[in-house]
N, C-alpha and C positions, 0 to 999 in steps of 0.2 A: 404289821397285823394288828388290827382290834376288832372290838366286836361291836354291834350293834343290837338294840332293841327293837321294836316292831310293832306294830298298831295291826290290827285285824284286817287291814286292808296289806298290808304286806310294805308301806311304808317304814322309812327310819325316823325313831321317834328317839333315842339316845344313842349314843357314840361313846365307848368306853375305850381304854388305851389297855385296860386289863379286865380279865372277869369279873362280874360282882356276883357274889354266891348267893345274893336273895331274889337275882333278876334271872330268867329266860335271855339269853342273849344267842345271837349267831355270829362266827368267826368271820371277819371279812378283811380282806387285802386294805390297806390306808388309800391307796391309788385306785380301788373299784372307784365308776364315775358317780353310783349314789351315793356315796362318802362324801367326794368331792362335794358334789351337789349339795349335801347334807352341811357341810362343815362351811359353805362357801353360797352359803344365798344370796340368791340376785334380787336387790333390789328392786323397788318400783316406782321409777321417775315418780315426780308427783305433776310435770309438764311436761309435754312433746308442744313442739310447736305444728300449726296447719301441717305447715310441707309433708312432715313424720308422718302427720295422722294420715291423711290423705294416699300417701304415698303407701303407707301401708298394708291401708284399707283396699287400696290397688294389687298390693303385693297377695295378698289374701283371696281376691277375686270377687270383693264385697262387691266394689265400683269396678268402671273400666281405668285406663291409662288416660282416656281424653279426657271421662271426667274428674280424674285426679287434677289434675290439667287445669283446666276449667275452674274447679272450687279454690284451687290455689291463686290463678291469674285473676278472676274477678268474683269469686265466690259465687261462684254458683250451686247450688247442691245437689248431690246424685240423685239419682234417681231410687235409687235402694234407700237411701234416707231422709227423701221426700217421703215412700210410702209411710217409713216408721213415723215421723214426725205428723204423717196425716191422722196417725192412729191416739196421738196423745188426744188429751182435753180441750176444747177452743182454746179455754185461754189459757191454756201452755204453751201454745202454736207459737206464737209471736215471739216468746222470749229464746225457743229454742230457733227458731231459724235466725234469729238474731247472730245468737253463737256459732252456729253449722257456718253459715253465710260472710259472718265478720270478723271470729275470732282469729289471732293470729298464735293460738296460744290454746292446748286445751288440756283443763287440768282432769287427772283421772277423778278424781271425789268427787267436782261438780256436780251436782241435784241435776243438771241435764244430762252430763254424764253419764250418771247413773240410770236413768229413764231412760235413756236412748237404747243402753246394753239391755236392760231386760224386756225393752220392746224389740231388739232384735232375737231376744232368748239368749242371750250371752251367759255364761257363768260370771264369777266377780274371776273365776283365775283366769278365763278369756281375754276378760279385758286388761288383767296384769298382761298375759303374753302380747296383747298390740299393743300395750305401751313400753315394754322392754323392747320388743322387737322394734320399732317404732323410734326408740331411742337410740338406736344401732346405726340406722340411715342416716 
């Protein structure tokens, strides 16, 4: 048994093994899974390779299977990421289907990276879970 602290959103934000008389705390089982969770954070690759991404991106229902398929065997780019890619600035065009199309390797921080998720509307935790998840495959 220990206890736990709390953020206004109902998160764990401390983990005690005994009471602290100055904190608000709540009693919670060591084996509850937001403990776990809590005490045992999952990392976030900082690369997935194509296959992951793609595969993923499949697994999610971004893309299809063929054109997971397709962007892996000869880089071709979905269709779902065509449109975002047509939304960026001209000349951002170029370097990001560069990477879509060639990378064999994609890092989560890249400046395209990043453009890509919030021209999809992604959260930044979004794109931590396709790249954990991503990482699994």
């Amino acid at each position: 048994m220990g206890f736990v602290e709390r953020n206004n959103a109902g998160e764990i934000v401390s983990w005690f093994r005994c009471e602290q008389p100055d904190r608000v705390l709540d009693p919670i089982d060591d084996d509850d899974p937001s403990v776990v969770a809590f005490l045992n954070p999952t990392m976030v690759p900082e690369t997935i390779s194509d296959r992951q991404f793609f595969q993923r991106l499949a697994i999610q229902g971004v893309i299809t299977n063929a054109e997971a398929l397709a962007a892996v065997k000869t880089g071709d780019i979905p269709a779902a990421l065509q449109q975002v890619l047509n939304l960026l600035p001209t000349e951002e065009q170029f370097d990001a289907e560069m990477l879509i199309s060639g990378a064999t390797s994609f890092n989560r921080n890249h400046p395209t990276t990043l453009k890509l998720g919030t021209a999809l509307q992604w959260t930044s935790a979004q794109m931590d879970e396709l790249w954990i998840n991503a990482s699994k495959l």
